[in-house]
C-alpha positions in Angstrom: -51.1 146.5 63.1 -50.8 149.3 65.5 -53.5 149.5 68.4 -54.6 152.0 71.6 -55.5 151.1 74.4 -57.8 154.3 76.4 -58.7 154.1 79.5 -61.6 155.3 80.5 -63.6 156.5 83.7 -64.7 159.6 84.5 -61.7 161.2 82.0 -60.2 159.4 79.1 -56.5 159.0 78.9 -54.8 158.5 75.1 -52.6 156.2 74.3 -50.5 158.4 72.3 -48.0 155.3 71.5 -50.0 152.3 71.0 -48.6 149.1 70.7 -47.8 147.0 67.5 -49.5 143.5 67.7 -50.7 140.9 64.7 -53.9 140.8 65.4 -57.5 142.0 67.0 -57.5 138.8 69.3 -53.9 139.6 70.4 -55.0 142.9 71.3 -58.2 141.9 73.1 -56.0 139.8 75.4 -53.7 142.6 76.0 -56.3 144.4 77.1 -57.4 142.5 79.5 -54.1 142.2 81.0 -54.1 145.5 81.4 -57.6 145.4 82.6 -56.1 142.7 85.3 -53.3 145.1 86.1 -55.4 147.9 87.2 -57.7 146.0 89.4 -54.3 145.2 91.2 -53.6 149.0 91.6 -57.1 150.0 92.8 -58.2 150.3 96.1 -61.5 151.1 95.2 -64.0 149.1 92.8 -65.0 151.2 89.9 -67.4 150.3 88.0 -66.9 152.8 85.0 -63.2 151.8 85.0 -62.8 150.2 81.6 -59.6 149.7 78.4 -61.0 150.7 75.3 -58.8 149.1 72.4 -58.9 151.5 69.4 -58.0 149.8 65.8 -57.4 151.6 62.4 -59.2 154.7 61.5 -59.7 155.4 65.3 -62.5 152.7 65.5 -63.0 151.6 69.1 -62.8 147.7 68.9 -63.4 146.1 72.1 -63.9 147.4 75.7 -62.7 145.5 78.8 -64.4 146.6 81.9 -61.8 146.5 84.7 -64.7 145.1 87.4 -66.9 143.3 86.2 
């Protein structure tokens, strides 16, 4: 199955390539390894900083706030 991870603040950014993965869970964690990764990149807390994993059909299916 093929999922998208947007992020999302202020602006969205598509993922225009997605990322192939066997399941919703697999892609939740995913997610939030990304989620992990930005918080080591910003300087600054955000607190609308968040990946938005997008399934089939372009329905959103989970969103990982970067800090909580």
């Amino acid at each position: 199955m093929r999922f998208y991870f947007e992020i999302r603040d202020k602006l969205v950014i598509h993922d225009e390539v997605g990322r192939d993965l066997n399941s919703v869970s697999e892609a939740v964690v995913y997610a939030k390894y990304l989620a992990a990764d930005l918080r080591c990149l910003e300087s600054d807390a955000r607190p609308s900083l968040s990946i938005q994993v997008i399934g089939a059909g372009d329905k959103p299916i989970h969103e990982e706030v970067v800090f909580a």
